[in-house]
C-alpha positions, -999 to +999 in steps of 0.1 A: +676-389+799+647-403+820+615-417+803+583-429+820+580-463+831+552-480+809+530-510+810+540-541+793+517-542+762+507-576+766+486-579+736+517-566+713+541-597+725+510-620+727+503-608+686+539-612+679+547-643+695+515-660+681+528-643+646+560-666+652+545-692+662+528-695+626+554-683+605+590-693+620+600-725+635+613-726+669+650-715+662+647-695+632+665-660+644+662-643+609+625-651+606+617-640+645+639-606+632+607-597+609+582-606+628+589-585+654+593-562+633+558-561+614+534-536+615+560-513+642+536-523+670+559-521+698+579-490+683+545-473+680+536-482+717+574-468+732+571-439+705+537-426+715+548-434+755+581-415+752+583-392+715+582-359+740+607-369+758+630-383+729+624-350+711+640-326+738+674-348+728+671-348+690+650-376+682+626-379+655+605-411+647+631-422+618+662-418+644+639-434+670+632-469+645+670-467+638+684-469+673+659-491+686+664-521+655+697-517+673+678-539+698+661-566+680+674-592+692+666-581+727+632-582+717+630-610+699+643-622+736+612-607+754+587-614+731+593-647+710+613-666+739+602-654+770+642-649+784+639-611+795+616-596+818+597-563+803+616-542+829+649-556+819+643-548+776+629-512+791+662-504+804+682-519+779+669-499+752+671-466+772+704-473+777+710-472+736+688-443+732+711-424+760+738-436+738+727-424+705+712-392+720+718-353+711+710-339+750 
């Protein structure tokens, strides 16, 4: 499975780490958990970026959300605490989406 390379969308971690910020404290893991995931910004961005791709091995946007809450915590890594590089979350969560995948 290859996908596209894509930007790091900048204003998506800046919105959710400013979201933390307000809401969580500094070591609350559960309440980082939600935050990331409110509104699906970042699993709109990769979805948009990748769905024809992910299609051609059996994904649909409700497989897509399931695999990749796989991987919260890696984002909660990227975007709340700064600990993993963009290129490093990108190619951990296509390695779980080769995992999960039909092709």
């Amino acid at each position: 499975m290859e996908l596209p390379r894509i930007g790091e969308p900048m204003h998506i971690k800046n919105r959710i780490k400013q979201m933390s910020e307000v809401v969580c404290s500094s070591n609350d893991a559960d309440c980082h958990k939600v935050v990331v995931w409110s509104n699906n910004e970042l699993a709109k961005y990769l979805w948009d970026a990748w769905s024809s791709e992910l299609k051609e091995y059996g994904y649909s946007w409700q497989k897509f959300l399931k695999v990749l809450k796989l991987m919260t915590g890696d984002i909660v890594l990227w975007a709340v605490k700064d600990s993993i590089a963009w290129s490093e979350l990108l190619n951990r969560i296509t390695s779980i989406l080769k995992v999960y995948s039909e092709g």
